[in-house]
Z-matrix of the N, CA and C atoms (Angstrom, degrees):
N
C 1 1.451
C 2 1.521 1 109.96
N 3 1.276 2 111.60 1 140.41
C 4 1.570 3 116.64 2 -172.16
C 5 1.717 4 104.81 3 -89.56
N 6 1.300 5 138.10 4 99.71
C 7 1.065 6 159.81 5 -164.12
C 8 1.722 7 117.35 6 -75.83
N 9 1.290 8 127.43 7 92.46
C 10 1.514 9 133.27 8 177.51
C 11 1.418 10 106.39 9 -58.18
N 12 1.098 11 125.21 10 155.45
C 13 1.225 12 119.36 11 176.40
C 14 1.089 13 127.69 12 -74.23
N 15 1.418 14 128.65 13 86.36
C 16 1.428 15 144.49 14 154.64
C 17 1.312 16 126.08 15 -8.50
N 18 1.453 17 105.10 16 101.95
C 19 1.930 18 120.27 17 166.11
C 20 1.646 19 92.20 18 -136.84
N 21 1.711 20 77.30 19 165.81
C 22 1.603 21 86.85 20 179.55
C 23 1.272 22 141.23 21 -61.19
N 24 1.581 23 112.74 22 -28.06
C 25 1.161 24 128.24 23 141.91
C 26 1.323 25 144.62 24 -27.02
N 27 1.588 26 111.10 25 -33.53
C 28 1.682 27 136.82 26 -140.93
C 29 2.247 28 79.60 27 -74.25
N 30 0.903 29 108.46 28 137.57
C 31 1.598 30 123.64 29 -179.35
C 32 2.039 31 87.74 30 -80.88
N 33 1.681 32 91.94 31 137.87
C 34 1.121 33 92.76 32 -173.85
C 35 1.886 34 108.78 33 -68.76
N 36 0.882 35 114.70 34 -44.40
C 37 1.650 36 115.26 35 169.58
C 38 1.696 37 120.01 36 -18.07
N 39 1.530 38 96.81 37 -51.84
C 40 1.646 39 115.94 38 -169.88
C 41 1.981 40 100.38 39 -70.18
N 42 1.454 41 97.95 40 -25.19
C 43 1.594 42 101.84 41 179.12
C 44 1.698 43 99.09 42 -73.66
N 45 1.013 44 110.58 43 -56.80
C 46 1.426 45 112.95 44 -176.17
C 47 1.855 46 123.43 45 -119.69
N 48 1.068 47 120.40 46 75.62
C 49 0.878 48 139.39 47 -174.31
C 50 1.572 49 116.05 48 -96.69
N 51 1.408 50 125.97 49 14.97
C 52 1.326 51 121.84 50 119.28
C 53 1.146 52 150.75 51 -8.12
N 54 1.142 53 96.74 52 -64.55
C 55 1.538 54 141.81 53 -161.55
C 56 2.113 55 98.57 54 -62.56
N 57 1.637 56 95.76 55 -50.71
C 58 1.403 57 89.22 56 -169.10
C 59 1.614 58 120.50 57 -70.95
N 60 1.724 59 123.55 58 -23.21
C 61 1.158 60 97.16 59 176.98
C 62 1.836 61 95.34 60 -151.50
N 63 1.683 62 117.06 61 -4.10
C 64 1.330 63 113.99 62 -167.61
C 65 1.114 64 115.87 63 -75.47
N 66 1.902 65 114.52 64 -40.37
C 67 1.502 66 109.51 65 -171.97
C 68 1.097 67 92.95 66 -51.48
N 69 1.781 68 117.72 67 -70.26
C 70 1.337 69 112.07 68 -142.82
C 71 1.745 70 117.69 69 -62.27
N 72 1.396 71 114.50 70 -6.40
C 73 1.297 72 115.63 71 175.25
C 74 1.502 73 115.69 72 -70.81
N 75 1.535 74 110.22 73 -48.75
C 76 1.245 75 116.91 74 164.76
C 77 1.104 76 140.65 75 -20.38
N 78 2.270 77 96.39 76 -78.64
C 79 1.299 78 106.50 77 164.35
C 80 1.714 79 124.14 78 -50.50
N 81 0.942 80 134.55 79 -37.19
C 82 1.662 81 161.22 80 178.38
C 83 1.429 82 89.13 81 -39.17
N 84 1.685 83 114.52 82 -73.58
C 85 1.461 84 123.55 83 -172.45
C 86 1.801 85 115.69 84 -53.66
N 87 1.157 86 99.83 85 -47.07
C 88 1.535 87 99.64 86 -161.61
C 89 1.810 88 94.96 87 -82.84
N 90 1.245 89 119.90 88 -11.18
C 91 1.566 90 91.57 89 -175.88
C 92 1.777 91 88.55 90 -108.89
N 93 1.335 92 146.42 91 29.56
C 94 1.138 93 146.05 92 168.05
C 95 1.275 94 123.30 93 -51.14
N 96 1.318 95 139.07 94 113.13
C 97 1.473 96 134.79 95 -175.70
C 98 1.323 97 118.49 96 65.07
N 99 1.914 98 132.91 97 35.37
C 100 0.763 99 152.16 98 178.19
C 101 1.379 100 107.24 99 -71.68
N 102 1.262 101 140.73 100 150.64
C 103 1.179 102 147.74 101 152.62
C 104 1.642 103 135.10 102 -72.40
N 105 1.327 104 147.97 103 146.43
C 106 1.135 105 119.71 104 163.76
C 107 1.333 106 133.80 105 -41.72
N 108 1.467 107 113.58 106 -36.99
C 109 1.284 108 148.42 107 -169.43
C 110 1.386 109 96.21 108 -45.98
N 111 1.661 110 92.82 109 -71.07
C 112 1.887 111 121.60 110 -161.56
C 113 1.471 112 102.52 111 -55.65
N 114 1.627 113 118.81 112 -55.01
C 115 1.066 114 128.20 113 -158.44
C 116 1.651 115 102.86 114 -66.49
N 117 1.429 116 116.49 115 -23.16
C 118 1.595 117 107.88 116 -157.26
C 119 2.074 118 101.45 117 -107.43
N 120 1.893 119 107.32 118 -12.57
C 121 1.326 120 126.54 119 -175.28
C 122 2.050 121 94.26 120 -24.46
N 123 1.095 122 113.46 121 147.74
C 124 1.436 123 116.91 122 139.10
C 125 1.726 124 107.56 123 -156.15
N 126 1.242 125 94.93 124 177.95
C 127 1.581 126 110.32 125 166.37
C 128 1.776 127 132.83 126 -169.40
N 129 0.963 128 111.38 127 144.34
C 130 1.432 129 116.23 128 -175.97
C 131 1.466 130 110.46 129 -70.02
N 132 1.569 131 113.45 130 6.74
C 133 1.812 132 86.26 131 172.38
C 134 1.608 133 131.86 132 -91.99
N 135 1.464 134 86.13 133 -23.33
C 136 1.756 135 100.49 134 155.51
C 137 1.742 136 132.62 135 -106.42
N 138 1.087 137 116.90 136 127.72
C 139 1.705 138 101.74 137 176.13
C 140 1.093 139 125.39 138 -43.75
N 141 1.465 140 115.91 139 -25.92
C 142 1.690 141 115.35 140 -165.43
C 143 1.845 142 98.38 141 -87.84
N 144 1.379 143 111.75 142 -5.47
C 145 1.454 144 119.73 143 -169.35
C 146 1.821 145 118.25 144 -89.80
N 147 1.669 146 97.09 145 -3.79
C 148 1.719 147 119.45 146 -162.31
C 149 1.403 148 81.21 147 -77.86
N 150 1.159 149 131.87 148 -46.29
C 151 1.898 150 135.13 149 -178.14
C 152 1.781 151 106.24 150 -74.19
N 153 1.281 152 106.91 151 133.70
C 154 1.416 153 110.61 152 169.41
C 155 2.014 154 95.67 153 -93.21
N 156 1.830 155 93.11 154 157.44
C 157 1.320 156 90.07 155 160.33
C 158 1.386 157 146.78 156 -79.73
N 159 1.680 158 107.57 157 11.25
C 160 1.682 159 111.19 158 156.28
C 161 1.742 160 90.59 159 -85.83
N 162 1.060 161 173.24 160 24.40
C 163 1.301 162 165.96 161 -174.32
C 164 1.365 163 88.07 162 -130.79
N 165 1.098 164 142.29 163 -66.09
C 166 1.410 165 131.65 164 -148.91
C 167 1.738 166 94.46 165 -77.55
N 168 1.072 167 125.92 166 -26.34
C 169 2.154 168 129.50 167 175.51
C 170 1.499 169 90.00 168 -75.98
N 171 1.410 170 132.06 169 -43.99
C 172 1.496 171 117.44 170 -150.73
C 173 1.761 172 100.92 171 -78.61
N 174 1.176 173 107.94 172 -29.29
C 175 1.992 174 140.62 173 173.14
C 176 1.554 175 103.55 174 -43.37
N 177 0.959 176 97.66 175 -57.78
C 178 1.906 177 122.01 176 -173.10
C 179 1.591 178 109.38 177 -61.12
N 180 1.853 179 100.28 178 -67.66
C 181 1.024 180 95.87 179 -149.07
C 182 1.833 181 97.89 180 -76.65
N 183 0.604 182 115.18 181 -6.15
C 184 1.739 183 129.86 182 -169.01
C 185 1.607 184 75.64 183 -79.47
N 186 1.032 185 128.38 184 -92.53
C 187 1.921 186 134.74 185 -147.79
C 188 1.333 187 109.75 186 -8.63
N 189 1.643 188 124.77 187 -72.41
C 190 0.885 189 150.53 188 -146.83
C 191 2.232 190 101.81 189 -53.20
N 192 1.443 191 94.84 190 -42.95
C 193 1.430 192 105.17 191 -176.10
C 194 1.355 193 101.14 192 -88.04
N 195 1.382 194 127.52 193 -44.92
C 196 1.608 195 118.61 194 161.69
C 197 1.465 196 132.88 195 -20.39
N 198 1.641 197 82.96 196 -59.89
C 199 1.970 198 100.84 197 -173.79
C 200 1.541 199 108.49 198 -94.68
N 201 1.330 200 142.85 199 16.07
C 202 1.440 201 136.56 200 -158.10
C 203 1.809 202 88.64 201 -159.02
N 204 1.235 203 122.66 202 -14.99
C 205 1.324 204 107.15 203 155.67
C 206 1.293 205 121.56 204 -135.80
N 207 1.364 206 110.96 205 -9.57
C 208 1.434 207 104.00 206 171.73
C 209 1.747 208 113.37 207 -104.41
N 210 0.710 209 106.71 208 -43.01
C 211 2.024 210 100.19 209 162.68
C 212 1.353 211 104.98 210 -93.96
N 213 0.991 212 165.93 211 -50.37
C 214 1.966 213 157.67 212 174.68
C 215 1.626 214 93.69 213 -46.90
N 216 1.456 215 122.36 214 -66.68
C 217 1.262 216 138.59 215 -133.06
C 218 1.750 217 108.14 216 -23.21
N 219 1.560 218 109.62 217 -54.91
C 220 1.287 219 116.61 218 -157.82
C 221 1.752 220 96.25 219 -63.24
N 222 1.174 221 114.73 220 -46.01
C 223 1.718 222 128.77 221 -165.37
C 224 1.737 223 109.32 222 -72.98
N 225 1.334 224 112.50 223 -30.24
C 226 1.297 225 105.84 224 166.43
C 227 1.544 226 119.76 225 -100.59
N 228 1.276 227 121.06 226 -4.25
C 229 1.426 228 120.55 227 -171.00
C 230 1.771 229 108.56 228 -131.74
N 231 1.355 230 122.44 229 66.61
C 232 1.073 231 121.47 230 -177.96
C 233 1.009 232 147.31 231 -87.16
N 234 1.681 233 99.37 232 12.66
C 235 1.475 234 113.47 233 145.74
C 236 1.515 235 132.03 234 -127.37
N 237 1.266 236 92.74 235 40.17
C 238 1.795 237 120.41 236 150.47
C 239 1.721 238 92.04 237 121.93
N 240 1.488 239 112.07 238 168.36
C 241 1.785 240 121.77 239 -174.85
C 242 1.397 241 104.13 240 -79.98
N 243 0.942 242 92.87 241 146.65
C 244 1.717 243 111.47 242 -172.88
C 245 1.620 244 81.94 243 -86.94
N 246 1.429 245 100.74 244 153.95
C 247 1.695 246 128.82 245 -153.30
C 248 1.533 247 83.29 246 -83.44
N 249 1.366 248 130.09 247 156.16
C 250 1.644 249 131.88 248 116.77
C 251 1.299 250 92.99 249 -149.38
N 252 2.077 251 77.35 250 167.40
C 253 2.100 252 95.71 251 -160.07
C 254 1.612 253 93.91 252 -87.20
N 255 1.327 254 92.84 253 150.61
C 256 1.439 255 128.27 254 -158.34
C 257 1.345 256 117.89 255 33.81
N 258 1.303 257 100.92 256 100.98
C 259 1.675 258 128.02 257 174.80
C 260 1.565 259 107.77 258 -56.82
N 261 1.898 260 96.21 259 -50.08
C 262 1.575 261 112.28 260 -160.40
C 263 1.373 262 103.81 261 -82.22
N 264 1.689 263 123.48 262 -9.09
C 265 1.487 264 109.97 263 -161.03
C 266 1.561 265 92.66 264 -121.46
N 267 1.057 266 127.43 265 12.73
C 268 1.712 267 145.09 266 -171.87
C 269 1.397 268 104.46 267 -117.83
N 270 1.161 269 118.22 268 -89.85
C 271 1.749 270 128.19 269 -179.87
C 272 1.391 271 122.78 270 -92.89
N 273 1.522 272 124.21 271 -11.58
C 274 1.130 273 117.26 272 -179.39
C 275 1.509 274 92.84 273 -103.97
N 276 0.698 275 151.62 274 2.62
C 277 1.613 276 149.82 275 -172.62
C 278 1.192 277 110.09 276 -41.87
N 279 1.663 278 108.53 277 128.45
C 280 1.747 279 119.04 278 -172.28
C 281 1.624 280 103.71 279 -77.21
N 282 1.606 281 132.55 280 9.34
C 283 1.236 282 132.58 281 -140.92
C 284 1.741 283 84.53 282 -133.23
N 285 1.146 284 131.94 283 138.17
C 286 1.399 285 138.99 284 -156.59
C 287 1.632 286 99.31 285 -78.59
N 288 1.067 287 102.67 286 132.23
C 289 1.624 288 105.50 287 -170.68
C 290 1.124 289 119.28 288 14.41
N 291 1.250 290 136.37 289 54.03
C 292 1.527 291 154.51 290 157.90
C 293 0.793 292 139.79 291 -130.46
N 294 1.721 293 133.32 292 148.50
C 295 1.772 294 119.33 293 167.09
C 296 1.264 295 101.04 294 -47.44
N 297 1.606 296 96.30 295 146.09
C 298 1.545 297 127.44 296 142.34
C 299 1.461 298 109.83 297 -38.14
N 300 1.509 299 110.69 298 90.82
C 301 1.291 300 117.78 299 172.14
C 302 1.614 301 128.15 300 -49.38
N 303 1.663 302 99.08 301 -15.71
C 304 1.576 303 89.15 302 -164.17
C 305 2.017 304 98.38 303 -94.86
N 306 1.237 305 110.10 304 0.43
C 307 1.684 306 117.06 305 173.61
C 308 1.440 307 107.15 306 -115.93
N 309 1.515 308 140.59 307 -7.82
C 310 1.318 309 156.62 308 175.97
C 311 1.541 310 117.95 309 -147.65
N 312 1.423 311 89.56 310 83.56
C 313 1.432 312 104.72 311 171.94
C 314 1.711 313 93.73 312 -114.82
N 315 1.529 314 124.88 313 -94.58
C 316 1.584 315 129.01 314 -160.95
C 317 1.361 316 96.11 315 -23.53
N 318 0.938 317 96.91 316 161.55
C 319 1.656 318 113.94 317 162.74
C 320 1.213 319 137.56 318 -73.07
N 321 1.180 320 96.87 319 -31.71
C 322 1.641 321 114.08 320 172.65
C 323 1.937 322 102.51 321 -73.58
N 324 1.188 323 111.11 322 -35.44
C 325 1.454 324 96.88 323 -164.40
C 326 1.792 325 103.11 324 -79.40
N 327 1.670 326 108.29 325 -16.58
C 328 1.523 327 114.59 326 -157.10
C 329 1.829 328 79.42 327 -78.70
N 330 1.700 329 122.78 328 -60.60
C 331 1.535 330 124.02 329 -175.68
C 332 1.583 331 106.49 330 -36.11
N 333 1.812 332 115.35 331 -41.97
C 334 1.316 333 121.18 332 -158.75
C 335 2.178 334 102.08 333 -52.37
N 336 1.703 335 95.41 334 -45.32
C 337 1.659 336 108.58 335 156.47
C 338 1.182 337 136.20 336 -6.29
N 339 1.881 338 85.28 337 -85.93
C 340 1.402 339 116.36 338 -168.15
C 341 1.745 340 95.41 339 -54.12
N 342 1.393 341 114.41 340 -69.91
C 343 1.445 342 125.30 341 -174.02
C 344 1.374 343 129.17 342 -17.71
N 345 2.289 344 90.68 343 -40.09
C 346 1.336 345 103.31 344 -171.10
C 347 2.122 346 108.46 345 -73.59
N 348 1.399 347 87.47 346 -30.09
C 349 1.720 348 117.16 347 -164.47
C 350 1.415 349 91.75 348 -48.00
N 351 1.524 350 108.31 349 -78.15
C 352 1.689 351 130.72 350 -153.91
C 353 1.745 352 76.61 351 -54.69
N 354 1.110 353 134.28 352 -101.04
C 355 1.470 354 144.78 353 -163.83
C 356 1.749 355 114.72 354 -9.21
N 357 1.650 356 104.39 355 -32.41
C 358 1.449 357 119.12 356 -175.22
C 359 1.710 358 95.38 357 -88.47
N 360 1.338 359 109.03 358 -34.07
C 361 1.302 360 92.25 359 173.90
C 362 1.458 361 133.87 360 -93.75
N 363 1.401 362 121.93 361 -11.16
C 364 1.217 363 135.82 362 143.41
C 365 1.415 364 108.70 363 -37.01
N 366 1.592 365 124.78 364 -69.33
C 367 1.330 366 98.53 365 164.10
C 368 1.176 367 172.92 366 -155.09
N 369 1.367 368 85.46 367 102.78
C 370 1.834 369 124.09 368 174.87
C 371 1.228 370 92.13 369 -95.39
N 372 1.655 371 121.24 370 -58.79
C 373 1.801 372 102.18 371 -175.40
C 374 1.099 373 122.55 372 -67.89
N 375 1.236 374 129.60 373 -9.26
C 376 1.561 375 135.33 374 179.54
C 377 2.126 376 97.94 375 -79.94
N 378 1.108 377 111.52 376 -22.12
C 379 1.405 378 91.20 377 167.52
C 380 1.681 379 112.34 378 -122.44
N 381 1.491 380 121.47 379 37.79
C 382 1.260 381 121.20 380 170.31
C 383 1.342 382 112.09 381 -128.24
N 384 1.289 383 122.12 382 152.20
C 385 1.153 384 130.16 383 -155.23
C 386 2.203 385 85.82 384 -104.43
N 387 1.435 386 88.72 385 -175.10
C 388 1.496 387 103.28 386 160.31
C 389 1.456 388 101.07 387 -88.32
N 390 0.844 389 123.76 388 -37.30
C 391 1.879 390 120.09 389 -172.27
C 392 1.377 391 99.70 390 -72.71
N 393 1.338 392 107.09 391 -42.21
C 394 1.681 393 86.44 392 -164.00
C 395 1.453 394 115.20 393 -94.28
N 396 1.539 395 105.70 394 -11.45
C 397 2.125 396 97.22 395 153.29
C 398 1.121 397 116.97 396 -61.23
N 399 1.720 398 116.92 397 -43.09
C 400 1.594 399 108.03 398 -163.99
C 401 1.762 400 86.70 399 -73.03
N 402 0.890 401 161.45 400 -28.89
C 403 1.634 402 134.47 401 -155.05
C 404 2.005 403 100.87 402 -109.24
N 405 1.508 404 104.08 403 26.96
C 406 1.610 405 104.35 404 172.10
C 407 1.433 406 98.55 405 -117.51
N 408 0.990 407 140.32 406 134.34
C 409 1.310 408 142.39 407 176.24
C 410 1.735 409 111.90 408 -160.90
N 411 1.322 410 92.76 409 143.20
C 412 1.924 411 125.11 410 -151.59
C 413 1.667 412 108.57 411 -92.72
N 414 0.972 413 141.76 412 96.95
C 415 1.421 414 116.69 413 178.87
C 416 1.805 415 103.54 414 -82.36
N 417 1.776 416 85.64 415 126.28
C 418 1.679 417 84.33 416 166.63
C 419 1.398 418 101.78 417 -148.70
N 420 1.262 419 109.89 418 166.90
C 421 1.793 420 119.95 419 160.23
C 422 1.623 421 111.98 420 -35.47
N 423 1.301 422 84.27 421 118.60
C 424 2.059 423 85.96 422 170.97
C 425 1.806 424 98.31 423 -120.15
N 426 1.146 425 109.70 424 12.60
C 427 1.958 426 114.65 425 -174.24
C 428 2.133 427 87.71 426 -65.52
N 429 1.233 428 110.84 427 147.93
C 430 1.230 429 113.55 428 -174.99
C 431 1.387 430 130.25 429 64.08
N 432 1.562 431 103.81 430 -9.07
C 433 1.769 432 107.62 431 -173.97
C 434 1.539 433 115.78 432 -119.51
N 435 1.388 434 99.01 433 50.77
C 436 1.622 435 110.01 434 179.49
C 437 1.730 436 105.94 435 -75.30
N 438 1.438 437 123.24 436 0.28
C 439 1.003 438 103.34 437 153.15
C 440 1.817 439 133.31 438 -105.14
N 441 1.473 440 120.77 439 48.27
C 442 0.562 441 176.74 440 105.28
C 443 1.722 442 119.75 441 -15.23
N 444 1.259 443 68.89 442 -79.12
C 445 1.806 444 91.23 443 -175.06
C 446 1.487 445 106.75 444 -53.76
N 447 1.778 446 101.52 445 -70.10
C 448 1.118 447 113.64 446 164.35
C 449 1.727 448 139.70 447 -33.15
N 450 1.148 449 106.61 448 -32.48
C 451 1.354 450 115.91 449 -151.90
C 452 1.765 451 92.16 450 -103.18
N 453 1.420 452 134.41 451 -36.60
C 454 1.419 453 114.19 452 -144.98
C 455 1.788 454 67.70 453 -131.47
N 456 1.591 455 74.13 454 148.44
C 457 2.159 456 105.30 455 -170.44
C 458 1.345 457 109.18 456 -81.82
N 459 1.764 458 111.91 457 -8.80
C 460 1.525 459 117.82 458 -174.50
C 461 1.341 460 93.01 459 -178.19
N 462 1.713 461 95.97 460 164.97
C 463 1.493 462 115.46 461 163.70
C 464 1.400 463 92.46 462 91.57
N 465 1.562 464 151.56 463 -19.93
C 466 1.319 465 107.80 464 -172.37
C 467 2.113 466 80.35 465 -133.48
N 468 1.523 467 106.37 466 135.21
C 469 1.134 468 124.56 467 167.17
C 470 1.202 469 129.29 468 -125.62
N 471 1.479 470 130.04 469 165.77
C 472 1.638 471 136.51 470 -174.28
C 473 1.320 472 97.06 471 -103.64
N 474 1.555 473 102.93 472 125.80
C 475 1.543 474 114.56 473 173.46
C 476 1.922 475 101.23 474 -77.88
N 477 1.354 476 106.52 475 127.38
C 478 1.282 477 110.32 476 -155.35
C 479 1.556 478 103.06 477 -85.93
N 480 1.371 479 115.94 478 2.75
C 481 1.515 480 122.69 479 -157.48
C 482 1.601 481 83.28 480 -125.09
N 483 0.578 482 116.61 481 -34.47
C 484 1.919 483 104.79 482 163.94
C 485 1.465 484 118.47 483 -146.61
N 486 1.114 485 104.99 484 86.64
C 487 1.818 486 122.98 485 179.71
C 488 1.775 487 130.95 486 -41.06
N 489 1.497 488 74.20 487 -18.25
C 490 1.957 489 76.59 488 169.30
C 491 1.464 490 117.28 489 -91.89
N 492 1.482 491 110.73 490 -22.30
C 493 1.182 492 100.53 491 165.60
C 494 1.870 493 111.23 492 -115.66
N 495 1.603 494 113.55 493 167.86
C 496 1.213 495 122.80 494 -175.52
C 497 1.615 496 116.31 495 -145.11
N 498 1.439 497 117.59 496 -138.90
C 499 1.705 498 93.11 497 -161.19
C 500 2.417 499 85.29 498 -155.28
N 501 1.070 500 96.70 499 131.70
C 502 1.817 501 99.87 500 -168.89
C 503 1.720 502 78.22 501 -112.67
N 504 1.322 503 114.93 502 135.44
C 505 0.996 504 120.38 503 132.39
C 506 1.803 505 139.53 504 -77.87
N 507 1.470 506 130.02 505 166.67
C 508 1.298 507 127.65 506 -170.25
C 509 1.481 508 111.62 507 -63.40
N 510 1.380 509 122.12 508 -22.49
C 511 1.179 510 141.91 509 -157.98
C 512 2.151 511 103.67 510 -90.71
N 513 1.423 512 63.33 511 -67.31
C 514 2.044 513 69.89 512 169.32
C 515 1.139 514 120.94 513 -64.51
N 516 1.544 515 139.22 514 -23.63
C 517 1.343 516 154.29 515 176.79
C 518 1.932 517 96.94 516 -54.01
N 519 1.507 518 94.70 517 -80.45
C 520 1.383 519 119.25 518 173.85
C 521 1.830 520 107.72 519 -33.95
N 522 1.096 521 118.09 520 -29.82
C 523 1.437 522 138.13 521 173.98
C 524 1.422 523 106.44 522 -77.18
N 525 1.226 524 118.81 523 -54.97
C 526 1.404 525 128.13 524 170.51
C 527 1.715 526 105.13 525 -49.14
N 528 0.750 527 122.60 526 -78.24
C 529 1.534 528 124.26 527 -174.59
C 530 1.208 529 122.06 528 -55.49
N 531 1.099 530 106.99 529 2.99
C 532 1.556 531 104.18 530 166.70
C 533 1.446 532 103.84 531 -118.52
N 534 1.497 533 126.42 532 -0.77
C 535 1.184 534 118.10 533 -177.49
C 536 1.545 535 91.49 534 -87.92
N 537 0.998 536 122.67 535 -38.51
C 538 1.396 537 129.90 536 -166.18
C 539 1.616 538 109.99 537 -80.10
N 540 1.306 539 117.16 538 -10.80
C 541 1.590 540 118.24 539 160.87
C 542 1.108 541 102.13 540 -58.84
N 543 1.482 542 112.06 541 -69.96
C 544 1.436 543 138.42 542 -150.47
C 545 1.706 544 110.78 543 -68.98
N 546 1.641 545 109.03 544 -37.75
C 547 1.662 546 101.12 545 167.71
C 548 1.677 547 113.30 546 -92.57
N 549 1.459 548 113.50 547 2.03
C 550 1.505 549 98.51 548 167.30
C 551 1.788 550 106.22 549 -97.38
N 552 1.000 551 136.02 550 7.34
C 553 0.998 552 157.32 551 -177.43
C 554 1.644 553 114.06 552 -98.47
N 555 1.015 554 107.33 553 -42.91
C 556 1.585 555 109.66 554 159.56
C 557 1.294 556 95.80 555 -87.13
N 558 0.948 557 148.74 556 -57.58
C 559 1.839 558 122.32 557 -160.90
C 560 1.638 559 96.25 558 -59.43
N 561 1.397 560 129.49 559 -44.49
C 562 1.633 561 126.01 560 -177.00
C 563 1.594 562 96.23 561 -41.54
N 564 1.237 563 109.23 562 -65.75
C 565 1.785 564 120.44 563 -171.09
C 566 1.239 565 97.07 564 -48.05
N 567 1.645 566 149.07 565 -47.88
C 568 1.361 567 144.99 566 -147.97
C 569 1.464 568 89.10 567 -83.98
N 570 1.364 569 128.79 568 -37.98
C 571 1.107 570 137.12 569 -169.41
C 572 1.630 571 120.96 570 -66.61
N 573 1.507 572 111.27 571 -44.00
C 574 1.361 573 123.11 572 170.02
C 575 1.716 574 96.46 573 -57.47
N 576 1.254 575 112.57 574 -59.31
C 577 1.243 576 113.90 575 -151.19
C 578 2.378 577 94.79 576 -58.02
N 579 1.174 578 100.40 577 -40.60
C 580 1.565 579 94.57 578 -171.57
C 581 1.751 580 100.03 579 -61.69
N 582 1.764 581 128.36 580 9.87
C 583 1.090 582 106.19 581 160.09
C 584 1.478 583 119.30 582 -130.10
N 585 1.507 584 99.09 583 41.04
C 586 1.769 585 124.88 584 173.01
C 587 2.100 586 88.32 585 61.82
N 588 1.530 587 108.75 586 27.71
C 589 1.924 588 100.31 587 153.97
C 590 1.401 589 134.26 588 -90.44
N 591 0.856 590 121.97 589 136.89
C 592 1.664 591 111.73 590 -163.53
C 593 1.619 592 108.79 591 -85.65
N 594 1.256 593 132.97 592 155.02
C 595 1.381 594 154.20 593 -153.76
C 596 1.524 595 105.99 594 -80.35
N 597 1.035 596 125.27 595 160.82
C 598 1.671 597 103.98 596 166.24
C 599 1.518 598 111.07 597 -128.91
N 600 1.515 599 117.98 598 -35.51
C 601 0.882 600 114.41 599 -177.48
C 602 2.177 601 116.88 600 -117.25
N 603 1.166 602 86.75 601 160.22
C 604 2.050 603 91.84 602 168.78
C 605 1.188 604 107.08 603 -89.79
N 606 1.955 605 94.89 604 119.45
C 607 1.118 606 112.24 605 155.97
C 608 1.529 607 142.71 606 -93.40
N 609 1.489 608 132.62 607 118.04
C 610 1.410 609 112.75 608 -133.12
C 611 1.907 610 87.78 609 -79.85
N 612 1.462 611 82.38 610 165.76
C 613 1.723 612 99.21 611 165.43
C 614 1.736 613 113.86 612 -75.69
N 615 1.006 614 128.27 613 71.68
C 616 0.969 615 136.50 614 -158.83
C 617 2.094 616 101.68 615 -141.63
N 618 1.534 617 104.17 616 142.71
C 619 1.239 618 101.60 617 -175.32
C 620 1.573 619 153.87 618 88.25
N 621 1.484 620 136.02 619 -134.90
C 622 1.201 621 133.03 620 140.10
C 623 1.120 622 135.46 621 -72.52
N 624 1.307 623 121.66 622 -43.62
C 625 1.517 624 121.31 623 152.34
C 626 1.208 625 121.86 624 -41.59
N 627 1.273 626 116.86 625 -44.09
C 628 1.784 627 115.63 626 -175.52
C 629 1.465 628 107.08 627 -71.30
N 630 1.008 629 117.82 628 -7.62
C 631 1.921 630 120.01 629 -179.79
C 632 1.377 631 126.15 630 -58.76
N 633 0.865 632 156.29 631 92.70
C 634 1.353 633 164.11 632 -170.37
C 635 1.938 634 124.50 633 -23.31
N 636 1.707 635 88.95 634 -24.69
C 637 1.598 636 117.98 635 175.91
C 638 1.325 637 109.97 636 -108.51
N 639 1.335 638 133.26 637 15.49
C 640 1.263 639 144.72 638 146.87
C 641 1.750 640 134.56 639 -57.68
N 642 1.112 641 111.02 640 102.15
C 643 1.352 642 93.01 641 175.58
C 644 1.578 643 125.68 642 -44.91
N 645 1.329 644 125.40 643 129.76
C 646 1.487 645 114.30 644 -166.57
C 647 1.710 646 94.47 645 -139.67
N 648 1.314 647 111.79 646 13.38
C 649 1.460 648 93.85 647 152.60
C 650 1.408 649 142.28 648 -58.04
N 651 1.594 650 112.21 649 159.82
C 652 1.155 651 112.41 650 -148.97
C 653 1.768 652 105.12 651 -131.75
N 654 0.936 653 115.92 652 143.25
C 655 2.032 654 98.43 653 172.31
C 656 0.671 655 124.88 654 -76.19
């Protein structure tokens, strides 16, 4: 991520300004003229291949309302959660970190999501500062999420008095979700490629993927 010069002031948006129109341009490009076929492909020879690429978009676009209203919710909204339609087919979804497949299947309706997601998160950063993400912080499980640790320069620590759990700041969260565009976005790309399709867009080296303890096989 290309980094403005940081004061406390700096509007969280201007930190991550992604968010307002690139992911979703991205994702848009690389799943363009996809097939049912393509979109639903998987295979058991790679782990990252157990997810098709409508699963790895439905993954995404779901997160954003997961982590910003269902774990943030109480800390950013303190006088109750701001409404959106379908709670149960968005964040409560009986389908493992995904839309409710049986109301978000096409693609167009899963993007229709994402659109709503990025837009909800635009704005939250349009009224957070850099000061006031870094001084909000989440206690959650970090057991299994040493890349995490690894990956972000601040904001997420190990509570030293009980090691399975630790503490995300608002800042690193916001960090999180774009790492998680950007490495479910390369597994989509790894995915085209396991059916001889070509890539469309650059994905930066940025994140979990870029980690050295990453699976980075290729087909």
């Amino acid at each position: 991520m290309t980094q403005p010069e940081i004061r406390g002031d700096t509007r969280g948006i201007e930190l991550f300004p992604q968010f307002r129109q690139e992911i979703y341009d991205m994702y848009r490009q690389e799943l363009a003229g996809l097939t049912d076929e393509q979109l639903d492909f998987t295979s058991d020879r790679w782990g990252w291949s157990e997810w098709s690429i409508r699963f790895n978009l439905s993954h995404v676009a779901s997160g954003d309302f997961r982590w910003l209203l269902q774990r943030w919710g109480e800390n950013l909204f303190t006088d109750g959660l701001p409404e959106i339609d379908d709670w149960e087919g968005i964040i409560d979804s009986p389908y493992d970190r995904r839309l409710d497949e049986t109301k978000y299947w096409d693609v167009d309706s899963i993007f229709g999501v994402m659109r709503k997601s990025l837009d909800f998160v635009c704005s939250i950063l349009e009224a957070e500062t850099v000061d006031s993400m870094r001084s909000k912080e989440l206690r959650s499980s970090v057991s299994g999420q040493l890349h995490w640790l690894e990956a972000h320069p601040s904001g997420v620590r190990e509570d030293p008095n009980d090691p399975p759990w630790g503490y995300i700041d608002l800042e690193a969260t916001f960090r999180h979700r774009y790492f998680e565009y950007m490495t479910h976005l390369y597994n989509i790309q790894r995915l085209k490629k396991a059916q001889g399709l070509e890539v469309a867009v650059d994905v930066p080296e940025v994140g979990y993927h870029a980690l050295p303890s990453w699976d980075r096989s290729e087909p």
